[in-house]
Structures are given as structure tokens and as C-alpha cells.
N, C-alpha and C positions, 0 to 999 in steps of 0.2 A: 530535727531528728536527733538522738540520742548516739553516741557513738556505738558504730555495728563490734560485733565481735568476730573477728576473723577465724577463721573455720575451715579446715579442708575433711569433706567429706568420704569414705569409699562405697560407692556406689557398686562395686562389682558385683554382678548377679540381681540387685536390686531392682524393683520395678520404680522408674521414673513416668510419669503422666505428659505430655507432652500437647500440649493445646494450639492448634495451629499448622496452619498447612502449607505456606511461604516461606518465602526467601528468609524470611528471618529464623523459622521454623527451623530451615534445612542446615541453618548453620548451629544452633544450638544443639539439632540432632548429631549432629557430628561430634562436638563437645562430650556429651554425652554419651555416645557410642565408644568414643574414646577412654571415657572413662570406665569402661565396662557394665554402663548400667542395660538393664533390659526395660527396654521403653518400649510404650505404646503411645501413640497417634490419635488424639479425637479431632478431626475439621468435615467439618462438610464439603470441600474437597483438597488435594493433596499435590502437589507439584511432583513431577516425574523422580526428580530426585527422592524425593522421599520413597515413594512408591516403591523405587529401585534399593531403599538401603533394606530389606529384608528384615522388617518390624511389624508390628500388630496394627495396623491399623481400622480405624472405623468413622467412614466416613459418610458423619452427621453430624447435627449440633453437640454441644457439650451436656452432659446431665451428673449430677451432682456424688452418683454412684460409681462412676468413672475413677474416684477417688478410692475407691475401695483396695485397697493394701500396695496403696503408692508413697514412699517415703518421700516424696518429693513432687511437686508438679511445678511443669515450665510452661506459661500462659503466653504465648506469643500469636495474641489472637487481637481483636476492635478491646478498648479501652471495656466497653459494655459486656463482653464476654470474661476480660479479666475480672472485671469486678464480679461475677457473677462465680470464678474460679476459687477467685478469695471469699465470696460469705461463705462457699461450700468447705473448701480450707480448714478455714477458722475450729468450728467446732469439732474438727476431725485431726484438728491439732497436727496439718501437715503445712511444711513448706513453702512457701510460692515465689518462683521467680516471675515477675511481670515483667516482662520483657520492655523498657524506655518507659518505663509504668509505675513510678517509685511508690505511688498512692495506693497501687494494689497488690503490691510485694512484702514479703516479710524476707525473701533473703533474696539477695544480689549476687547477680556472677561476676566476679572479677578480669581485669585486665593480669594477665597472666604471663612471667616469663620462666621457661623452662629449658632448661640446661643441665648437662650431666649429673643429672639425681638431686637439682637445685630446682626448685617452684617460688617463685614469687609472686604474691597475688597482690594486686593494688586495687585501691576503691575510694570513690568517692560518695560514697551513699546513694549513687544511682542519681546523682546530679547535676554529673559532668564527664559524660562519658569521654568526649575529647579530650581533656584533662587526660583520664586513666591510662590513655592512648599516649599521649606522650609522654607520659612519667612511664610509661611501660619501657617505650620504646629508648628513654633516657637509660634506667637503671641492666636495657640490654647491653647498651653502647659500653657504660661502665664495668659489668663483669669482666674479670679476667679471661684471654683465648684459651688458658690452658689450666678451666676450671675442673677439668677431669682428674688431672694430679691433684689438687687440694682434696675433690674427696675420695681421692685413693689415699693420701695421706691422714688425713681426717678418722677414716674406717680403723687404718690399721693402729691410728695413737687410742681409737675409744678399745681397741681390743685391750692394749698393753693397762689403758687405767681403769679396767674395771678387772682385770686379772692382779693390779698392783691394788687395787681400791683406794686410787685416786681422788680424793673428794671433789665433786661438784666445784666447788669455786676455783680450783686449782687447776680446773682444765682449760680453759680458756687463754694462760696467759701459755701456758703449754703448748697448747697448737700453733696459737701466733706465733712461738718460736719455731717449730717445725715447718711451718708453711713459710719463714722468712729464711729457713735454710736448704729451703728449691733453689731460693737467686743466691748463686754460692757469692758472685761479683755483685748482687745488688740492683740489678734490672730483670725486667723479664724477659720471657723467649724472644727472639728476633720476629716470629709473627705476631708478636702483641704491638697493641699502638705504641708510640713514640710518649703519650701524655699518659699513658701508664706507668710509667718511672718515673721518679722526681729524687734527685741527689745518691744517696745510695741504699736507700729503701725502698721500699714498693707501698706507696704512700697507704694503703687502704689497711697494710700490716702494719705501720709503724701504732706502738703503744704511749700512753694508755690510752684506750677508746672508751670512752666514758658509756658511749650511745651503746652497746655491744653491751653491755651489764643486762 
């Protein structure tokens, strides 16, 4: 497979298509309810939960009209109904999550971590889910506890360089210094780990970070 191209979407108000009526169904609905899309529901039948999130549903086989002005469908249905999600797809030139289904998908939903106005979406092409899982759950461990000042600090330094008109390449070494003048002594708050300090920097500040370009 070709490397995906990483993407966040806004869904809000949008109709998403939602194919499936299980447990796997009901967690993707949540996802997506989350994200403020407006979804409907096609399974032949529905688990109470669904039932209970106050959506469109219709509950019958899938038909290829269903597609009709969905910027997105989530196929979390028998491998043979996915595919049948994607030929309808295809030429209507929308979306498909197949849900453990990489052969019937064109986009993939990521392991996901989310923190004070930070998203991070991790993926493995939809070929190791567990993988994503723990590289999720690693790069939570790493965040700093007290990521909410970086992007308070963050906000107010983009206000001052786009009122100074600050160029692009010069903002980056600029915050690194501002976010390394939180730790006035050199470590961080007392609620962060122990292995979030090392000497007297806050190792994930200290420059040049090549990878960060």
C-alpha cells in the first residue's frame, strides 16, 4: 500500500453514512457523533445503544442510494457488505472506512490522542491495529502534564508574530525558547514524571530538533 496521507477532517453538521448495527458500529458512532457529524444508520437490525443515540436510522439491508449526499461512509458491517459499500463508493467518489477491512477502505480512522487543543492521529495503514494502540498509548505517556500552558503560550507568541510579521522559519526557534522559559530552574511541575527532566532542560525542548523542521 502506498503511504496514506494524514488528514483531519470537520465533519460538523455533515452527513456521515454509517453501515452496521454492532458493537463495533456503536463505537464508531460515538466517534463520530463526537465529531459533530450528522449520521444515519443502515443495518438490518440495530443494538439498543444505537437506537438510544437519537439518529436516522433504517433498519434494512444496505442499497447503493444510501450514499446519496454522505461525504463519508463507515462500513462496519460482514466483509461481503463492505465490499458492496465500496463498489457503491467508488464511483460516487466518497470515502470508505471499512472497518478491520483494509481491502475495502480508502480512508482509515486513526488511533488518536487528544489533549488540551493537541490531536494526534497515528496509523498504520489499517494493518496493525494493536501496533496503533500502543504507539497511541506510548506518545500519551510522553506528552507533557502541563500541556495546557504550552498552548496558552503557543496562542499568545502566534499573536505577537503575526502582529510583528514574524516569518515562518523564525517561529519555531522562538517558541522553543518561550516554552523553555516555563521551567524557570530547568524541570517541570512537580506533577510531571520524574523521566520528564533530564539535566537542566526539558529534554523534548532542548534545540536543534532536526525532526521538528
Amino acid at each position: 500500500m502506498p503511504d496514506l496521507l494524514p488528514l483531519f477532517l470537520n465533519l460538523t453538521g455533515r452527513d456521515v453514512l454509517l453501515v452496521g448495527g454492532g458493537g463495533v458500529a456503536e463505537a464508531k458512532l460515538r466517534q463520530l457523533l463526537a465529531a459533530g457529524a450528522h449520521v444515519r444508520v443502515v443495518a438490518p437490525a440495530v443494538s439498543a445503544a444505537i437506537r438510544a443515540a437519537a439518529v436516522e436510522i433504517a433498519e434494512r439491508g444496505f442499497l447503493p442510494d444510501d450514499l446519496d449526499g454522505a461525504w463519508l461512509v463507515v462500513a462496519a458491517a460482514t466483509p461481503a457488505v463492505n465490499r458492496a459499500v465500496a463498489d457503491a463508493a467508488a464511483p460516487r467518489r466518497v470515502f470508505v472506512n471499512a472497518v478491520d477491512d483494509p481491502a475495502n477502505a480508502t480512508a482509515f480512522l486513526t488511533g488518536v490522542v487528544r489533549r488540551e487543543g493537541v490531536t494526534i492521529a497515528i496509523s498504520t495503514n489499517g494493518e496493525a491495529p494493536a501496533m496503533t494502540a500502543l504507539v497511541r498509548e506510548a506518545l500519551d505517556a510522553l506528552l507533557p502534564r502541563d500541556l495546557d500552558r504550552w498552548m496558552e503560550t503557543a496562542r499568545a507568541q502566534r499573536v505577537g508574530w503575526k502582529r510583528d510579521l514574524v516569518p515562518m522559519e523564525a517561529r519555531k526557534p522562538r517558541l522553543l525558547q518561550a516554552l523553555n522559559a516555563l521551567y524557570t530552574d530547568g524541570r517541570p511541575p512537580a506533577h510531571a514524571p520524574e523521566r520528564e527532566a533530564s539535566g537542566e532542560r526539558v529534554p523534548w525542548l532542548s534545540l536543534p530538533e532536526d525532526s521538528w523542521l
